[in-house]
C-alpha positions in Angstrom: 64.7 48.4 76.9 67.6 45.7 77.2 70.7 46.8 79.2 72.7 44.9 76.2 71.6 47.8 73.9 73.1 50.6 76.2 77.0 50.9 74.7 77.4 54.6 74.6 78.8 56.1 77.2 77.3 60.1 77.4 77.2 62.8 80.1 74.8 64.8 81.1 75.6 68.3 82.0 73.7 71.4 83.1 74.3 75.0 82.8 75.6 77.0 86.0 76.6 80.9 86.1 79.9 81.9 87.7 81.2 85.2 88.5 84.1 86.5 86.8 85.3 88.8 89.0 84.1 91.8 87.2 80.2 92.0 88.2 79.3 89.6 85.4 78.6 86.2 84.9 80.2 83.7 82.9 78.0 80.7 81.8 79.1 77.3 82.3 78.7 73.4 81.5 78.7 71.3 84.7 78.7 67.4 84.3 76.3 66.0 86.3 76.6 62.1 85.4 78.5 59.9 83.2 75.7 56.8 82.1 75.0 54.3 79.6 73.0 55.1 76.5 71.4 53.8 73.3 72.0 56.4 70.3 69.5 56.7 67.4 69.4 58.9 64.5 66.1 60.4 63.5 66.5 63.0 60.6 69.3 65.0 59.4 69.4 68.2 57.0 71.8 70.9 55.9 71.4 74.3 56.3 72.9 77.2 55.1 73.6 80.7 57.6 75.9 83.3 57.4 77.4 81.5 53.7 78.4 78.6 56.2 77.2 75.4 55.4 76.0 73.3 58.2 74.2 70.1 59.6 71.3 69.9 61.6 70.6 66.1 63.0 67.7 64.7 65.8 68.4 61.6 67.3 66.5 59.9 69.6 69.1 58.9 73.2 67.3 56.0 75.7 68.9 56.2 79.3 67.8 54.4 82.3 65.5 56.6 84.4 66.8 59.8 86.2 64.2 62.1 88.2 66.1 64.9 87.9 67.0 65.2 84.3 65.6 68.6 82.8 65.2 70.0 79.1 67.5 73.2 80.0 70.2 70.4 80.5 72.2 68.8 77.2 74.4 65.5 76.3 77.7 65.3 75.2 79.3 62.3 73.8 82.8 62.4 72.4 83.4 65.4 71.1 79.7 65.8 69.9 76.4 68.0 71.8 73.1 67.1 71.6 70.5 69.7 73.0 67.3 68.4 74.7 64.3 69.0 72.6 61.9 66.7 74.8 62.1 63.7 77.4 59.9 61.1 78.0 59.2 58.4 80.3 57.3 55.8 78.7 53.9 54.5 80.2 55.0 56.1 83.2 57.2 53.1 84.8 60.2 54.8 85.5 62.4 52.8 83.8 64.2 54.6 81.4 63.6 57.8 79.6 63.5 58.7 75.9 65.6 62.2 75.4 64.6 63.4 71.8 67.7 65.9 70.8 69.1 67.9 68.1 72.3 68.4 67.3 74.2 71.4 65.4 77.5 70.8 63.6 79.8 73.0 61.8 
């Protein structure tokens, strides 16, 4: 990985449950940390639910390494979120991490 290829900025969130007052729980995205990030498309492929048409697209997202990063968790750049499919950490020298995601649109 070379730093010079990390030019997206992405958070990470996680998930959190809050009470609403009313003896349920409203669920909730929490950013956890703003970092640099290579972006790669994988595949993409429409889909068709409910007479909607829509757009299912992987991408592969390389980050420097974080410990704590989970698959519950998801990405959001711009406007755009990417679920976490899987996360690896090549040959095991915490260095960075490759986060294989999907994305839904529309």
């Amino acid at each position: 990985m070379r730093s010079g290829n990390l030019t997206k900025r992405i958070t990470i969130q996680y998930q959190t449950k809050t009470s609403d007052g009313l003896g349920g729980f409203v669920t909730t995205w929490v950013d956890y940390k703003t970092v640099f990030a290579e972006i790669n498309p994988l595949s993409s492929h429409r889909k068709t639910e409910a007479m909607q048409q829509g757009l299912n697209a992987s991408h592969q997202i390389t980050i420097r390494y974080l410990s704590v990063l989970k698959a519950s968790w998801r990405i959001k750049f711009g406007n755009r979120y990417f679920s976490i499919g899987g996360i690896t950490n090549p040959y095991e020298e915490n260095k960075e991490l490759l986060i294989l995601c999907l994305e839904a649109a529309g």
